[in-house]
PyMOL CGO cylinders between C-alpha atoms (Angstrom):
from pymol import cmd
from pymol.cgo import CYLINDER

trace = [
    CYLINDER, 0.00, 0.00, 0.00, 1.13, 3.51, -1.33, 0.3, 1, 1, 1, 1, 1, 1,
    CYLINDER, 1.13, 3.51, -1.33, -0.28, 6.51, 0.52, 0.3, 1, 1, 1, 1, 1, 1,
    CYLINDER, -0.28, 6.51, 0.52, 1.17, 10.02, -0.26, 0.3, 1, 1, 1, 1, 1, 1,
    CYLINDER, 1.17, 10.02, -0.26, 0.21, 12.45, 3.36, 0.3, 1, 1, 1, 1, 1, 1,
    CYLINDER, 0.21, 12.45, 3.36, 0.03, 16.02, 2.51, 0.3, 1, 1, 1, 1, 1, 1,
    CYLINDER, 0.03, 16.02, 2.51, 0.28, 18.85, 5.30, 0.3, 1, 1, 1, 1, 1, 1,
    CYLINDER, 0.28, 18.85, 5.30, 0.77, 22.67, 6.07, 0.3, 1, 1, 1, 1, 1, 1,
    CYLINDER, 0.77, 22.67, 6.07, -1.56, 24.33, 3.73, 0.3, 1, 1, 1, 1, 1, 1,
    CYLINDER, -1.56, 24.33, 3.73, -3.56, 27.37, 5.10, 0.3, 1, 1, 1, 1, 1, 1,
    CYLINDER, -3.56, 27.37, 5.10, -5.03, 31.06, 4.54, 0.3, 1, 1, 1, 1, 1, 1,
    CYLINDER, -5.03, 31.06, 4.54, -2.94, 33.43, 4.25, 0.3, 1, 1, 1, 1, 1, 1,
    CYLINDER, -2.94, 33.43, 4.25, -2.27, 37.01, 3.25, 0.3, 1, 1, 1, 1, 1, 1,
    CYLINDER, -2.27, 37.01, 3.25, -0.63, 38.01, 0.01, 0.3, 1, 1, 1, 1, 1, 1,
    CYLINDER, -0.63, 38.01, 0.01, 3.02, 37.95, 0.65, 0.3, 1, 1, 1, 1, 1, 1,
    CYLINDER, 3.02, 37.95, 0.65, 3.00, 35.53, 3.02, 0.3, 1, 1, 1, 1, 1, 1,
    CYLINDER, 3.00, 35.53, 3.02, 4.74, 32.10, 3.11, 0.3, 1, 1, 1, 1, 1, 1,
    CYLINDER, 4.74, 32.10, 3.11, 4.02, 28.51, 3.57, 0.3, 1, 1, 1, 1, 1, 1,
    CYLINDER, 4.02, 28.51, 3.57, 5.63, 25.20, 3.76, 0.3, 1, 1, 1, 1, 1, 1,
    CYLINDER, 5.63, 25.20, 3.76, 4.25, 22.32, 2.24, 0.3, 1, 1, 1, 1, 1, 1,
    CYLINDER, 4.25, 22.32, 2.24, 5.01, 18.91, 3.46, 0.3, 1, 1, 1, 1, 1, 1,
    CYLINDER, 5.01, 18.91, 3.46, 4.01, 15.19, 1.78, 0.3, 1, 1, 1, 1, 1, 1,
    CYLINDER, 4.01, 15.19, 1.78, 5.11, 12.17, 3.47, 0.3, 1, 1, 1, 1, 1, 1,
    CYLINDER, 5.11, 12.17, 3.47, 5.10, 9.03, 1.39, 0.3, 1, 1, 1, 1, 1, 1,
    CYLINDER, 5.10, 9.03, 1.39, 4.75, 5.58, 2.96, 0.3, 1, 1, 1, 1, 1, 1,
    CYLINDER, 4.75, 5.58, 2.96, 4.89, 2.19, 1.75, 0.3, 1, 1, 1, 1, 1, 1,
    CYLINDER, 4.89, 2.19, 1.75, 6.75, -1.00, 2.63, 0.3, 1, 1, 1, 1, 1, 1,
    CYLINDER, 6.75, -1.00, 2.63, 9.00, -0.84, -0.50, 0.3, 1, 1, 1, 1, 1, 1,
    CYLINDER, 9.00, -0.84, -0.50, 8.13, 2.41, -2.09, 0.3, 1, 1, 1, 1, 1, 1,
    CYLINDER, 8.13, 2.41, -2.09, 11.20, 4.72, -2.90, 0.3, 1, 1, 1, 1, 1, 1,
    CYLINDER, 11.20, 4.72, -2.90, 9.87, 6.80, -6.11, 0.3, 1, 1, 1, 1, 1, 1,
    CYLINDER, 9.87, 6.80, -6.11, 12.01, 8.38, -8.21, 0.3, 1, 1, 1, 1, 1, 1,
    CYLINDER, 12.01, 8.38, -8.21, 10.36, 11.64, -8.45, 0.3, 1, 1, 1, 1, 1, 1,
    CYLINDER, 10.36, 11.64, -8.45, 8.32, 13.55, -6.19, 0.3, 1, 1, 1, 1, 1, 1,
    CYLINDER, 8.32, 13.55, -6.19, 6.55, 16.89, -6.54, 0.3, 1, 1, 1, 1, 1, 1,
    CYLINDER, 6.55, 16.89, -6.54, 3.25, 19.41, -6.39, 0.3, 1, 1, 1, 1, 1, 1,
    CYLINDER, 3.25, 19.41, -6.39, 1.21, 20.27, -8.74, 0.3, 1, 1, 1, 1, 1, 1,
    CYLINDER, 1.21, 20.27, -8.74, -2.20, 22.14, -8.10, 0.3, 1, 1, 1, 1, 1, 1,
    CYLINDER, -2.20, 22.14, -8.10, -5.55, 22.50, -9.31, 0.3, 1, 1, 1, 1, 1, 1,
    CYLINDER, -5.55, 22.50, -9.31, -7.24, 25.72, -8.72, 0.3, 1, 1, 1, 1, 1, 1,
    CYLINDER, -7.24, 25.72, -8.72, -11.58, 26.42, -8.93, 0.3, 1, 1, 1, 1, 1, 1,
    CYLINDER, -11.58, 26.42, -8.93, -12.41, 25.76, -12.73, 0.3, 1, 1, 1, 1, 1, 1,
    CYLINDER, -12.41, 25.76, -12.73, -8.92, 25.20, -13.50, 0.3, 1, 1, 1, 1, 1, 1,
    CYLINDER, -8.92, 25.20, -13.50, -7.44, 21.92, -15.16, 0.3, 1, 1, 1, 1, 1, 1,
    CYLINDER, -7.44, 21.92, -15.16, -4.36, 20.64, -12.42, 0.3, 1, 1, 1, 1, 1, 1,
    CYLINDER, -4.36, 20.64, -12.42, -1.17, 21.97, -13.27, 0.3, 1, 1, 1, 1, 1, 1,
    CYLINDER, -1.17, 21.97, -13.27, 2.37, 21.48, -12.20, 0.3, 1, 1, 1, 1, 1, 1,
    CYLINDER, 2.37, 21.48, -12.20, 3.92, 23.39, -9.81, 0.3, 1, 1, 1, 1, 1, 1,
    CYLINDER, 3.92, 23.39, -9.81, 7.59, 21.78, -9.02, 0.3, 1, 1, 1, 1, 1, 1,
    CYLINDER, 7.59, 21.78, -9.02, 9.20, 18.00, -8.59, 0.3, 1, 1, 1, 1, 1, 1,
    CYLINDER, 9.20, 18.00, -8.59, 12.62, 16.72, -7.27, 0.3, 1, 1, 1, 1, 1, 1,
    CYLINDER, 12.62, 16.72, -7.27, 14.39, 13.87, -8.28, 0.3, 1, 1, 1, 1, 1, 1,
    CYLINDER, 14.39, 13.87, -8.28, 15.11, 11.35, -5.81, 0.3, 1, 1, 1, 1, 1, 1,
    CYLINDER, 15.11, 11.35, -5.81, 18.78, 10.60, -6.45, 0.3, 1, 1, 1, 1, 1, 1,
    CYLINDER, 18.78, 10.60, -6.45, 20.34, 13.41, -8.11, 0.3, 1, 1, 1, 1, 1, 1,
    CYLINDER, 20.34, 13.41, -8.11, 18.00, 16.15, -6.69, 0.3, 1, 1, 1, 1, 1, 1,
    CYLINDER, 18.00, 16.15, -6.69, 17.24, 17.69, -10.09, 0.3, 1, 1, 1, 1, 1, 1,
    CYLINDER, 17.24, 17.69, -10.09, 14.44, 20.09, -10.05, 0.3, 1, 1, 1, 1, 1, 1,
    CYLINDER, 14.44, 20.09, -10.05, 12.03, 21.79, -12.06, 0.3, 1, 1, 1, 1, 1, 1,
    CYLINDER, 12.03, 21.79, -12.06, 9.26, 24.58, -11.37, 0.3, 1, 1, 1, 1, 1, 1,
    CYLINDER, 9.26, 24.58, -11.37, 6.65, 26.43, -13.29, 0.3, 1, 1, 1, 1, 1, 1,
    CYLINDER, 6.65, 26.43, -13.29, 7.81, 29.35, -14.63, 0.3, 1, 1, 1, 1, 1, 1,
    CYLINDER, 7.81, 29.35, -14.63, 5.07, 31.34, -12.27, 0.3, 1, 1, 1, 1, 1, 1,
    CYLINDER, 5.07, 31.34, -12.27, 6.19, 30.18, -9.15, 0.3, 1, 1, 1, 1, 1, 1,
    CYLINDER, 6.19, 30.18, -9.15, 10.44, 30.60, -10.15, 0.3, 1, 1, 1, 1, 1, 1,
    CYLINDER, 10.44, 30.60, -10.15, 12.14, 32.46, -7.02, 0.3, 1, 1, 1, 1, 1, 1,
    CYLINDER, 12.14, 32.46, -7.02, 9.23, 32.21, -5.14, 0.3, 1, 1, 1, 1, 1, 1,
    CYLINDER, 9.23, 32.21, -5.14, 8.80, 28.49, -4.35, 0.3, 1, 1, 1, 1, 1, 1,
    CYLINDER, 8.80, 28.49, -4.35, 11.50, 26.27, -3.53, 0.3, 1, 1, 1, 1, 1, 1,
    CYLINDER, 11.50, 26.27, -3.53, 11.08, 22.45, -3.42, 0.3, 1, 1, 1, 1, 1, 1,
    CYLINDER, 11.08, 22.45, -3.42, 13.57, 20.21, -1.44, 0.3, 1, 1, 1, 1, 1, 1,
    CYLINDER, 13.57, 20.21, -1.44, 13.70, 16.72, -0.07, 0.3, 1, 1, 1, 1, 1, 1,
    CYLINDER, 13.70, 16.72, -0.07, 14.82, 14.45, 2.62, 0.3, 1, 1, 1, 1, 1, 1,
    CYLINDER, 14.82, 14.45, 2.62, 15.51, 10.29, 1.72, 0.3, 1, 1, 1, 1, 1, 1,
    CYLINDER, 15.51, 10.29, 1.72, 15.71, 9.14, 4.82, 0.3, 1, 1, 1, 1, 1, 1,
    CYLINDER, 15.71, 9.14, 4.82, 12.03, 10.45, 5.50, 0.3, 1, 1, 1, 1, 1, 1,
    CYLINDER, 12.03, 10.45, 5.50, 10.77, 9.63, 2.07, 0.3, 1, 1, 1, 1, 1, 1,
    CYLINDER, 10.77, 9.63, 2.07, 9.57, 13.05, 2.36, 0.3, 1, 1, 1, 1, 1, 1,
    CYLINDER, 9.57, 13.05, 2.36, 9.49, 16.37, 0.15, 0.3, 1, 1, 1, 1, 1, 1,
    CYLINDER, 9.49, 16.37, 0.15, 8.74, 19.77, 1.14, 0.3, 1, 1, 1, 1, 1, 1,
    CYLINDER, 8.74, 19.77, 1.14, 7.50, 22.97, -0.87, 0.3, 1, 1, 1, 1, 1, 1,
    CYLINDER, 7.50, 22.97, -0.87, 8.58, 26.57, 0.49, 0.3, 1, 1, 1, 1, 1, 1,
    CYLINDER, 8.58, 26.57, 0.49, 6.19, 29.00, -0.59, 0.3, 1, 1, 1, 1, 1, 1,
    CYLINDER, 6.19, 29.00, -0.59, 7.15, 32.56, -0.78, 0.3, 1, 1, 1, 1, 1, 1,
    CYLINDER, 7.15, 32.56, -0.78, 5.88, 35.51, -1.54, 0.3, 1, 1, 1, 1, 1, 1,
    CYLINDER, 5.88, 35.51, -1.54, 2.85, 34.16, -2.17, 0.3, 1, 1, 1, 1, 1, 1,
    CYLINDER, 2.85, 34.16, -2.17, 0.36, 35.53, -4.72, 0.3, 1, 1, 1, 1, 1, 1,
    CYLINDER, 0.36, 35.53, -4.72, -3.78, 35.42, -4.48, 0.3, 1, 1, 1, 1, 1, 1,
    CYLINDER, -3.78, 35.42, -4.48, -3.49, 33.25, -8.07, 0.3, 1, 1, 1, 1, 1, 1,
    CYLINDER, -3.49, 33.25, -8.07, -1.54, 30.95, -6.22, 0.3, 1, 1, 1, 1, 1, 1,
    CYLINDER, -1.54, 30.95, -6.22, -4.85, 29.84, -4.17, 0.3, 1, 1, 1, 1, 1, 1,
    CYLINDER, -4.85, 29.84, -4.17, -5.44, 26.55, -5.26, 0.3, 1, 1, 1, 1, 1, 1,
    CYLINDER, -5.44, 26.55, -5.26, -5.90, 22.35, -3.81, 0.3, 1, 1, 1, 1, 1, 1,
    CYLINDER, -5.90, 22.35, -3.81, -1.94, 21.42, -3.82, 0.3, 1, 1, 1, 1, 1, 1,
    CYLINDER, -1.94, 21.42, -3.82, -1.67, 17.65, -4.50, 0.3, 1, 1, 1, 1, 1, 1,
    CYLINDER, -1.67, 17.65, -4.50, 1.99, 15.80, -3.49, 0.3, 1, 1, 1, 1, 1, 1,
    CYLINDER, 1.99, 15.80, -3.49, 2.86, 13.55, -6.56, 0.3, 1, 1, 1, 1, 1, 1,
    CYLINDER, 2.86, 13.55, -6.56, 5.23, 10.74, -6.96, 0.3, 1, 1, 1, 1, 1, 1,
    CYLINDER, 5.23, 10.74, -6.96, 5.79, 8.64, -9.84, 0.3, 1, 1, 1, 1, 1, 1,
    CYLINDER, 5.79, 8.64, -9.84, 8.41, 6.09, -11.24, 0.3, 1, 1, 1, 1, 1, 1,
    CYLINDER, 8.41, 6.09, -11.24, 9.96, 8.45, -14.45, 0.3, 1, 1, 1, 1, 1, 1,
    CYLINDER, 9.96, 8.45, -14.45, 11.38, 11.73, -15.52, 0.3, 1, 1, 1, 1, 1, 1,
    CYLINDER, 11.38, 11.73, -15.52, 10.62, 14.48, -15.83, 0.3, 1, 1, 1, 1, 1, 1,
    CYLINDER, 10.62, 14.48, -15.83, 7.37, 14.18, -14.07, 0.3, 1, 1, 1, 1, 1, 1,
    CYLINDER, 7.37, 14.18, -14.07, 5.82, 17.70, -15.30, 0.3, 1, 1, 1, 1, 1, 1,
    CYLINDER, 5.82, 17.70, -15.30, 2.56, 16.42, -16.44, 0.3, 1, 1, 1, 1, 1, 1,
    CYLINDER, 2.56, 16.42, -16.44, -0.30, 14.73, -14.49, 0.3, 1, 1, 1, 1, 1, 1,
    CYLINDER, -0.30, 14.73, -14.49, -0.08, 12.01, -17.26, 0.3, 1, 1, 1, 1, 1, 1,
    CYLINDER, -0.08, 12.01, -17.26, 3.38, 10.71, -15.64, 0.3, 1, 1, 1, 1, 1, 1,
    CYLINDER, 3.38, 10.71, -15.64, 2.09, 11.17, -11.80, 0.3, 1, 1, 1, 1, 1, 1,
    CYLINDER, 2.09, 11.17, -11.80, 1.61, 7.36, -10.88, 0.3, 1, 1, 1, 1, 1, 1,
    CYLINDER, 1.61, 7.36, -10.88, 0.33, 8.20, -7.18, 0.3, 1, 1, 1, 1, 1, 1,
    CYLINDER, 0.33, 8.20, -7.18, -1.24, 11.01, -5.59, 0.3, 1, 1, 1, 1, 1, 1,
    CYLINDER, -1.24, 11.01, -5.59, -2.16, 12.35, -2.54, 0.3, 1, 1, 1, 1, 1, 1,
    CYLINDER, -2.16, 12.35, -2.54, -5.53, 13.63, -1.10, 0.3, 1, 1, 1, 1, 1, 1,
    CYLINDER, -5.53, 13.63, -1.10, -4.18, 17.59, -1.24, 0.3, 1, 1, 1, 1, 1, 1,
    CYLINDER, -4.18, 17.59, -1.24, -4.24, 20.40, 0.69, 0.3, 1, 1, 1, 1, 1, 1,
    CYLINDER, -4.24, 20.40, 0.69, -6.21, 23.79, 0.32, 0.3, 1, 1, 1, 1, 1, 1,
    CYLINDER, -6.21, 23.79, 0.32, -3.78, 26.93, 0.06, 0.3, 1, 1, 1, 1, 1, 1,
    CYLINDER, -3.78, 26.93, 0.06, -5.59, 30.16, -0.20, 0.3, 1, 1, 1, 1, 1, 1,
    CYLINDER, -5.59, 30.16, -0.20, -4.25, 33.48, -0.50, 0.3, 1, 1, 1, 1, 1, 1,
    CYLINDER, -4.25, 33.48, -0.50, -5.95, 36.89, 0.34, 0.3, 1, 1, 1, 1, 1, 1,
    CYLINDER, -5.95, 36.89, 0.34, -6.06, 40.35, -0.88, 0.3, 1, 1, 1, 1, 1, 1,
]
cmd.load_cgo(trace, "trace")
């Protein structure tokens, strides 16, 4: 069994910052990519950022460049999204990803997901 445990989203005031956390569990699971990606009212999902789990390669969506910074830690099978500056279009469900190839920058190459967490930014 796979499960992908999402945490730390909130409301928040433009210009604020929040960190993201997604645990992923399983007996034998060690996936080679992990990321976000979001999906905001009316809006198809979209990716946000993923890390690779053995050379630490990343990639982000041009919107979020120098504002969010995505990071990792093995031992915990767990990755982490800093969120700065943080923009009212940024409110949106953010859903940890992990999947098996790369890059994973599509929800077509996400082979697990988790249940997401509501970010919402104001004024």
């Amino acid at each position: 069994q796979v499960q992908l445990v999402e945490s730390g989203g909130g409301l928040v005031q433009a210009g604020g910052s929040l960190r993201l956390s997604c645990a992923a569990s399983g007996r034998t699971f060690r996936p080679y990519a992990m990321g976000w990606f979001r999906q905001a009212p009316g809006k198809e999902r979209e990716f946000v950022s993923v890390i690779s789990r053995s050379s630490g390669s990343t990639n982000y969506q041009d919107s979020v460049k120098g504002r969010f910074t995505i990071s990792r830690d093995n031992a915990k099978n767990t990755v982490y999204l800093q969120m700065n500056g943080l923009k009212p279009e940024d409110t949106a469900v953010y859903y940890c990803a992990a999947g098996h190839s790369w890059p994973m920058v599509v929800t077509t190459n996400v082979d697990y997901w988790g249940q997401g967490t509501q970010v919402t930014v104001s004024s």
